[in-house]
N, C-alpha and C positions, 0 to 999 in steps of 0.2 A: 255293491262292491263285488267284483269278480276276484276269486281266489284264485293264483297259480298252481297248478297242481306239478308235481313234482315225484319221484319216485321215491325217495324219503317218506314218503307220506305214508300215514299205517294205514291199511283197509282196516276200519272198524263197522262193524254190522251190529246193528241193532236186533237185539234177539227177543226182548218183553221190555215196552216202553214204562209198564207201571211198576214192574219189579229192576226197572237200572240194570238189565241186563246186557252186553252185548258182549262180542266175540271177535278178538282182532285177533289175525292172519299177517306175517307170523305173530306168535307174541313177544313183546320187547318186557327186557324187563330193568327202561332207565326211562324219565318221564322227567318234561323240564315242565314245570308248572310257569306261565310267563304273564307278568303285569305290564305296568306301562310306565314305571321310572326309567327314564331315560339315560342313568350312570352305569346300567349291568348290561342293556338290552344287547348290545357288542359280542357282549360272550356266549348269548343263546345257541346250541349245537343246529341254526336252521335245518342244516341238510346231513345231520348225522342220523342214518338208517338206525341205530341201534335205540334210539328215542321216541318215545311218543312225545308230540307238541301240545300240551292244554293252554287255552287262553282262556278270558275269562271279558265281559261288558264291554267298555269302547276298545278294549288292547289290540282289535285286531286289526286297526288302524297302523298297528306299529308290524304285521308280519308279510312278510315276503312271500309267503308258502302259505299251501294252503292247512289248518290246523288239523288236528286230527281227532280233539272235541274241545266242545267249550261249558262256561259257564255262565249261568247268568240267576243268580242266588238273592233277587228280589223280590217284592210284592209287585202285582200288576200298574200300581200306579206309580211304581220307583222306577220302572226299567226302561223307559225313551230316556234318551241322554241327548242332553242338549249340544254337547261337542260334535254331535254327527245327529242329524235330521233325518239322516236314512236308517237309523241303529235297528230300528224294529222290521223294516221289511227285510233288511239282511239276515238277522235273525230268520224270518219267515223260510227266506231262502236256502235255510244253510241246507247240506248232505249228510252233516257228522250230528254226533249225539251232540242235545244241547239240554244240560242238566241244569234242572229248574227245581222249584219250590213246591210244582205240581206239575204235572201233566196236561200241557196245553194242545184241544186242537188246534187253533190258528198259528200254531208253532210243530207242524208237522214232526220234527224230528227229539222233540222236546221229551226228559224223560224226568220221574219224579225221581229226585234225591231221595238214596236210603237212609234218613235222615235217624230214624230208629237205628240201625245198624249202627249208623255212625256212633252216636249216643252210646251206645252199648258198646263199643270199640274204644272209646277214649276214657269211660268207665263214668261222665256224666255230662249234663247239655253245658256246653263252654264251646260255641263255635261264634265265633267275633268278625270275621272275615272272609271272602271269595277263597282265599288262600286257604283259609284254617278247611271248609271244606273239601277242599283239592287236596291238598293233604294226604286228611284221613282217607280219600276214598282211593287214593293209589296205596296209603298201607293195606288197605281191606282186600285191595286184587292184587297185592302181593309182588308189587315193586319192588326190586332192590333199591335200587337209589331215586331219588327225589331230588333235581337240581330246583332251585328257587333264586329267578332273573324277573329282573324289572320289577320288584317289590323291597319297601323302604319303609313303609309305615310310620312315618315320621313326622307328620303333617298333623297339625291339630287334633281331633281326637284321636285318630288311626293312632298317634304316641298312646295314650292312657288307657285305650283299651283294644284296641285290635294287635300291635305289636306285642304286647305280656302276650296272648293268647298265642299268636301264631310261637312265639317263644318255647312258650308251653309244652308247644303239641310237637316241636322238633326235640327238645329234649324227650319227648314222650317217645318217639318213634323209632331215635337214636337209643333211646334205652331196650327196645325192641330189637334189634339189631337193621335197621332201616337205615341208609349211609342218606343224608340228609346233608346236599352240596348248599352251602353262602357265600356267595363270592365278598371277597376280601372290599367291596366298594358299596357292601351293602348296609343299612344301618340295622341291619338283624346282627342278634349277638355281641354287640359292642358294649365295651365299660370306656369310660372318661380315662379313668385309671383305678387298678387295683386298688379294693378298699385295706386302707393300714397299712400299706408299701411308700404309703408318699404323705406328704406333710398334708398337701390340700387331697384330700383322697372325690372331692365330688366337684361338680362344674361350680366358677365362679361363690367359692363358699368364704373367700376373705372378703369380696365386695357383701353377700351376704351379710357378715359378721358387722361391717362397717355400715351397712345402711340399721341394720338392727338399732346398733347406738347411736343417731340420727333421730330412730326411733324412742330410742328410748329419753333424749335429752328435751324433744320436743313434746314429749309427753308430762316429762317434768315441771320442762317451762307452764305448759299448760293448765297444770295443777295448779302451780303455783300463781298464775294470774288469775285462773278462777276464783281463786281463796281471794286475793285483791280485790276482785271486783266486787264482790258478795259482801266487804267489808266495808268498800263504798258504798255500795247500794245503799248499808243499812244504817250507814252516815247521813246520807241521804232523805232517806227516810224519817231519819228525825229530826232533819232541821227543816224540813216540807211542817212535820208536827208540829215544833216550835215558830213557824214563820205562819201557821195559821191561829197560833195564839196571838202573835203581834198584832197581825190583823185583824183580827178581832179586840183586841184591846183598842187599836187605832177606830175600830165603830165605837166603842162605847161598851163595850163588854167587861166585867172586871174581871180579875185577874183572883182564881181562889185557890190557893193553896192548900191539897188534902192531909192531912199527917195519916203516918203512914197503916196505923191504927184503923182510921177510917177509910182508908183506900184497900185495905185486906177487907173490910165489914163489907163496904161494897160490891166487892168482888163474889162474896159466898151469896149461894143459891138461899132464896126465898125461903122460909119455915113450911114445911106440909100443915095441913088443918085438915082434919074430922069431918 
């Protein structure tokens, strides 16, 4: 895939591949970090000079322009993507920094993530997502603002643990004084509704409440057939015993009645002997 290049576009130079260094001319100090949900993607500043543009794996399927770095935050055998069969030679190809896990050569412009740094910047290892490194490393060079487009994390696991994290790390940043933009369509930052302000304060908690006791009535019933059955069984059971005295009385077997005297004697254990 051929980038357009564009005047918008920061020159960024790569200064020491192992130590993540480089040097953009002029410096900007707004950065739109950009995924690939397709409800935000609308509002990306493509051609706002005052922005550096990061993308990150297949997203750049989604840019008009050309980027001004990327990521790509995999182990070697995670990073072909099957939605694009070319992802790796483009990759090969790129001009801009492409922040990795290590420093690869068949990925000429590829640099090792400060990933130490990082760690030490957010105060310990909690990095869950493309995003959550993006991030921290425009706090680390000293952005003012952080926009975050075309990211939802709302999809199967991405909800239970990469969304808390990237959460996390906005309040972290914002508590820094780092202006951390969410557009109003994205599902970062969202409550259902205030908890304690509203009768049903979480999603779908009267259906909840009502499958509960569903639960709980079919558990009862359950019990109580159990106990039924265990009751026949052991009905059962003895008329099996008494139906094979019959039949044996029908052979010719007699019929001896123990009293109950003799039915306790027989029951105790044998006398020990010397």
């Amino acid at each position: 895939m051929a980038w357009d290049y564009h005047p918008s576009c920061a020159n960024v130079e790569i200064t020491d591949r192992l130590g993540s260094q480089v040097r953009v001319t002029p410096q900007r100090r707004k950065v739109a970090i950009i995924g690939f949900a397709s409800n935000t993607l609308h509002l990306v500043p493509w051609f706002d000079e005052s922005f550096e543009l990061w993308g990150m794996n297949q997203g750049h399927l989604n840019f008009p322009r050309r980027a001004d770095r990327w990521f790509e935050m995999h182990q070697p055998e995670a990073t072909a993507d099957i939605r694009d069969p070319n992802y790796i030679d483009f990759l090969k190809q790129l001009q801009i920094p492409v922040y990795m896990i290590q420093q690869y050569e068949e990925y000429p412009t590829s640099l090792r993530y400060p990933i130490e740094d990082a760690i030490n910047y957010v105060g310990q290892d909690y990095f869950m997502s493309s995003p959550a490194f993006m991030m921290v490393l425009a706090a680390m060079e000293g952005f003012e603002e952080i926009h975050l487009y075309g990211i939802n994390l709302a999809i199967g696991d991405e909800y239970f643990y990469e969304k808390p994290n990237c959460e996390f790390l906005i309040g972290l940043l914002r508590g820094r004084g780092v202006k951390v933009y969410v557009p109003q369509a994205s599902a970062l930052l969202k409550q259902y509704r205030r908890y304690g302000y509203h009768t049903d304060a979480r999603p779908n908690q009267s259906l909840k409440l009502l499958f509960n006791q569903y639960i709980a009535n079919y558990r009862s019933q359950a019990e109580q057939a159990a106990g039924q059955a265990n009751m026949h069984i052991g009905s059962m059971r003895a008329l099996e015993q008494m139906l094979q005295v019959v039949e044996g009385i029908d052979a010719g077997a007699d019929l001896v009645l123990i009293p109950q005297e003799l039915a306790k004697a027989s029951q105790a254990p044998p006398p020990q002997t010397t």
